[in-house]
C-alpha positions as CSV (number, residue, x, y, z in Angstrom):
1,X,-4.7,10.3,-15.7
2,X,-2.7,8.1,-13.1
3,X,-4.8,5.9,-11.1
4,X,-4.3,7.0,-7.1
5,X,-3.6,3.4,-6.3
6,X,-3.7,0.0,-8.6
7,X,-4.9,-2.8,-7.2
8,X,-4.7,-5.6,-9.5
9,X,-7.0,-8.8,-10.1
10,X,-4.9,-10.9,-8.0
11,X,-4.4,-9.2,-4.7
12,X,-8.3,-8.1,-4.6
13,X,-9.0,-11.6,-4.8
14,X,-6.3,-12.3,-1.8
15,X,-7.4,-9.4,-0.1
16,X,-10.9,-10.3,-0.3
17,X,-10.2,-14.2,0.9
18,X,-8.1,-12.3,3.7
19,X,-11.3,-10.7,4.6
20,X,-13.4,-13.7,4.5
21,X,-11.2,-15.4,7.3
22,X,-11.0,-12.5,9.3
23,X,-12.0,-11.5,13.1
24,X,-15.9,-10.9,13.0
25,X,-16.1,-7.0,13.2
26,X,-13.1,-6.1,11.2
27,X,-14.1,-3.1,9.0
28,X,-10.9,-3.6,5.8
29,X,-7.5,-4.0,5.1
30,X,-4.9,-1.1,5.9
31,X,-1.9,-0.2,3.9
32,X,0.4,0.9,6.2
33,X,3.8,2.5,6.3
34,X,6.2,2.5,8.8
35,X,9.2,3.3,9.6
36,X,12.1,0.6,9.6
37,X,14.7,-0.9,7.9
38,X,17.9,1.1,6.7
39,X,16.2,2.6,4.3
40,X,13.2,4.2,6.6
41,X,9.7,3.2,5.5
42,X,8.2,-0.2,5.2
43,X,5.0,-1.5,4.0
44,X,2.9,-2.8,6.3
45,X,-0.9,-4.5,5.3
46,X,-2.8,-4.6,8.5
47,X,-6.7,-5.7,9.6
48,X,-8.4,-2.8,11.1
49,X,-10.3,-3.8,14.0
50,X,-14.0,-2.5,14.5
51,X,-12.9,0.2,17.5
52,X,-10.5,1.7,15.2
53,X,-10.7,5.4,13.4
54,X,-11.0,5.4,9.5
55,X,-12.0,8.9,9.1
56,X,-8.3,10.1,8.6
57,X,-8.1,7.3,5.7
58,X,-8.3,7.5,2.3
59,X,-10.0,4.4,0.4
60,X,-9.3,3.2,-2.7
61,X,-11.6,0.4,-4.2
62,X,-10.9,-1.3,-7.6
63,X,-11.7,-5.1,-8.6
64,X,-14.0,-5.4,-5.9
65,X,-11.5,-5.2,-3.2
66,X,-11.0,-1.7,-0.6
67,X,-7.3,-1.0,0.9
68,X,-7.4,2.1,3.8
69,X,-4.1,4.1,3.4
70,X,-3.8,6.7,6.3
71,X,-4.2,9.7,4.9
72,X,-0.6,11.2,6.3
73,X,1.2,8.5,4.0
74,X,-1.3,8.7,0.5
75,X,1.2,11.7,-0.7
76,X,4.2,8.5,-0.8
77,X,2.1,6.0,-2.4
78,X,0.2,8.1,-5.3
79,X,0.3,6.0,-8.5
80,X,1.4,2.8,-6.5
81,X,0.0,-0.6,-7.7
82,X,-0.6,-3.4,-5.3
83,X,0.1,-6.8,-6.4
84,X,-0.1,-10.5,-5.0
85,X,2.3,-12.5,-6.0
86,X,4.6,-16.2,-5.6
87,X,8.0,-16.4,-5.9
88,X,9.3,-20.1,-7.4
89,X,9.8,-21.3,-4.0
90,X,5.9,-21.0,-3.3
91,X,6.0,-17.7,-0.7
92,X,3.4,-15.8,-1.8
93,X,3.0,-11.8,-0.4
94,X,1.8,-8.6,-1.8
95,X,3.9,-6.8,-4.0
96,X,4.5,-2.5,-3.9
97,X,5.5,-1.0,-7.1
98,X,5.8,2.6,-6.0
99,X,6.8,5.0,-8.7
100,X,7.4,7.4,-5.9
101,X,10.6,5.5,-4.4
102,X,13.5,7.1,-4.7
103,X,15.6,4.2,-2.9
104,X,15.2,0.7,-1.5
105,X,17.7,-0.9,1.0
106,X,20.0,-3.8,0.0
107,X,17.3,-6.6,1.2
108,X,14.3,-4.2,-0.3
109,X,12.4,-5.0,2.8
110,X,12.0,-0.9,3.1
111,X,12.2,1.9,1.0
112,X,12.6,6.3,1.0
113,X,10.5,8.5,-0.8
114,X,12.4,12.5,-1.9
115,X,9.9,14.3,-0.5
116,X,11.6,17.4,-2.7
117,X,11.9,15.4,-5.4
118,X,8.0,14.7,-5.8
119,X,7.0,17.7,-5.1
120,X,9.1,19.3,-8.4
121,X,7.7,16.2,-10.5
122,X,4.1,17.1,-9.6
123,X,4.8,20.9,-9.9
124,X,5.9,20.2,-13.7
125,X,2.5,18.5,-14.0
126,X,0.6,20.6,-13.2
């Protein structure tokens, strides 16, 4: 069975350092998407600050860490694995592999997902 969401040993450790050094009061890390780029969707990993709502989230916890995902956007990132990694010029960031892309823009700063396409690949799943 495919894991909802991957998070591997590296970016729990970043995300928990992130949490360590954040605001007092902040309840997790969001992965967001939103829409941008040429392409339509970016991802977006955000603090969520203690007045926030994260009933309409979905958490996934593996390797000690938590990431929030809105629920409206989990259908998009099903079987995604979040990474941390450094490129050989020493910028570091967190890393998508979404199987559920279907396109990324020229700079791969955003992405699309086939909304029609998924839904015939999970069909033939089932």
């Amino acid at each position: 069975m495919t894991q909802p969401i991957t998070i591997t040993d590296k970016a729990a450790q970043h995300i928990q350092g992130l949490l360590d050094k954040a605001p007092e009061g902040t309840l997790g890390l969001r992965l967001n998407v939103k829409p941008t780029g040429c392409s339509g969707n970016s991802y977006a990993m955000e603090y969520i600050k203690p007045d926030e709502n994260i009933a309409g989230d979905d958490v996934f916890e593996q390797n000690g860490a938590a990431i929030y995902i809105p629920k409206m956007h989990s259908w998009m990132l099903f079987g995604m694995m979040v990474d941390y990694a450094m490129d050989d010029l020493g910028n570091a960031r967190f890393d998508f592999s979404n199987p559920n892309e279907s396109g990324r823009c020229g700079c791969g700063e955003s992405f699309h997902v086939d909304l029609e396409g998924l839904q015939a690949l999970q069909g033939a799943q089932d």
